[in-house]
N, C-alpha and C positions, 0 to 999 in steps of 0.2 A: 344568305348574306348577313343577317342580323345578327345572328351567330359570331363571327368572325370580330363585329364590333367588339363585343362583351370578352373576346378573347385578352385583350392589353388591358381590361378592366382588373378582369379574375389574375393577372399576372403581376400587376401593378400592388391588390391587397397581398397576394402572396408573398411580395417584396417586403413590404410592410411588416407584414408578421412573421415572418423569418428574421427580420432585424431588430425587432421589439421581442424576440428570444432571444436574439443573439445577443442583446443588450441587458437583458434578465439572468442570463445562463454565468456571463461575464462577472458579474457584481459581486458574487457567489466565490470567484476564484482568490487566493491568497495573494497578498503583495509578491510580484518578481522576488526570489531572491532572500524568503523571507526565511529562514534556518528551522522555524518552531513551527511552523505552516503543517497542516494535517500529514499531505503526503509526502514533506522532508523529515519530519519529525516522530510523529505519535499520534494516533487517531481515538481521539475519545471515548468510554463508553459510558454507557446508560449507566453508572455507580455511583451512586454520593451514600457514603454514610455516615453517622461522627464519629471525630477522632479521638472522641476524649478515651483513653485508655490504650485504642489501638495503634499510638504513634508509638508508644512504649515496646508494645511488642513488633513491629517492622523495626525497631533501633536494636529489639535483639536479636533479629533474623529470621523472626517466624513471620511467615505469612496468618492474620487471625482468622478464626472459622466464620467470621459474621462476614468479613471477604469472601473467602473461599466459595462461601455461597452464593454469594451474589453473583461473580463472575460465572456459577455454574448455572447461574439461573437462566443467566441470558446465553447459553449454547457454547460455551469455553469450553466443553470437557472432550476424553479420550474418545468417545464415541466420535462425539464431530471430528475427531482427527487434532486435537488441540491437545500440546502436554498436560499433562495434569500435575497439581500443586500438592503432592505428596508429600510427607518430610522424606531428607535427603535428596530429591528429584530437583532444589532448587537452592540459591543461596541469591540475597539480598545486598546490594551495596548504597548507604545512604554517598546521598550526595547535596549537592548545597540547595536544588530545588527541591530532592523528595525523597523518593527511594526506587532504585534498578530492581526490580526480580528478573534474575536470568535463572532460566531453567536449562536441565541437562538436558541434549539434545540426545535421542537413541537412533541417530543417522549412521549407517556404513561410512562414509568416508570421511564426515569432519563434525564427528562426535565433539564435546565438550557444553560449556556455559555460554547460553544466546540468551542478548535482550528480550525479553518477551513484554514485560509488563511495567510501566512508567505510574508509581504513586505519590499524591503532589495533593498536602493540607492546605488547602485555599481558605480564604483571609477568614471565611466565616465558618470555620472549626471541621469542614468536610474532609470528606477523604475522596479525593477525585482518581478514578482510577483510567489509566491509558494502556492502548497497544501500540506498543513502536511495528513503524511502515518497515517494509520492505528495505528501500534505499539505504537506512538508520544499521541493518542487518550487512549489506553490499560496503557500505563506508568502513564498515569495523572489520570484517574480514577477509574483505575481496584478494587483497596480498599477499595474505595469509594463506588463503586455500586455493587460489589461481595461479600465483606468482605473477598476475601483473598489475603493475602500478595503476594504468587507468581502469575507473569503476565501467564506464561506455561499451570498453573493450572486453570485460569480463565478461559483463552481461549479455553480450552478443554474440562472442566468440567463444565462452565456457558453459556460463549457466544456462544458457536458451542457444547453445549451438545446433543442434537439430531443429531447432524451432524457427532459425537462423536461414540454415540450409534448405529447411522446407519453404518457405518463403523468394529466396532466392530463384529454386526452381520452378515455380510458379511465374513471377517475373521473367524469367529466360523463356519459358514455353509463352507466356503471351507476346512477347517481345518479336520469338521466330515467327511465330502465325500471322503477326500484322505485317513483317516483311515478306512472305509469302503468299499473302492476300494482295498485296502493294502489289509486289513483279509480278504475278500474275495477270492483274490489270491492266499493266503497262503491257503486256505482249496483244491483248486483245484489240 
């Protein structure tokens, strides 16, 4: 019987600290709505080096080798399945915050120049170097390569259509089984 006490105890701290996660985990996430937010945007990496010389050559389209290395240090390269920053394999567009490296994509169906890599001289002479998200990739060419307008639809009905469909079915078989477990019941 004592037992039983201590049950709405243990259930009561569980509350507590389930909601003092949920309120840690929360704080973490980016404003609603926010355009430059990690996973609308560009997601950080570990690169700071300075710029003094290397803004020069990103303004003439090279990516410099003192980059080049750093990105490969932290596991960007062919082996992991990352294009690599060869000349030719890439071309640079400044823009009013930094510089685009898009790299040529060696994909069967929609070869061309993709965003890969966002570089941005922050106030104190660094070179901060970014990976654009996913969605940043879906926004620019979903129209393009789907032929439809919404990005929602693409991503569910084109790019992850099997992933889509396997999902679906899964729901429909659990779906028959709990109606078949139900009227079975009812006839007992």
């Amino acid at each position: 019987m004592k037992k039983l006490h201590l049950l709405p105890t243990v259930a009561l701290i569980s509350v507590i600290l389930l909601g003092a996660m949920f309120v840690w985990v929360v704080e973490d996430i980016p404003a609603f709505g926010d355009p430059n937010s990690p996973p609308n945007r560009y997601v950080p990496l570990p690169i700071s080096i300075d710029a003094e010389g290397l803004a020069g050559s990103l303004d003439a389209g090279v990516v410099p080798a003192e980059l080049k290395t750093k990105i490969a240090e932290i596991g960007y390269t062919r082996e992991n399945h990352f294009p690599s920053l060869e000349e030719g394999n890439y071309k640079i567009d400044k823009t009013e915050e930094g510089w685009d490296v898009l790299i040529m994509k060696e994909e069967k169906y929609y070869p061309g120049p993709e965003k890969w890599y966002f570089i941005k001289e922050d106030s104190g002479g660094k070179l901060k170097v970014y990976r654009y998200s996913i969605p940043v990739r879906w926004q620019d060419k979903t129209e393009e390569e789907t032929e439809l307008p919404n990005m929602v639809t693409s991503g569910l009905a084109d790019y992850r259509s099997y992933d889509t469909m396997y999902e679906e079915a899964v729901i429909f078989t659990a779906a028959i089984s709990v109606i078949m477990l139900l009227r079975r019941r009812e006839k007992l």
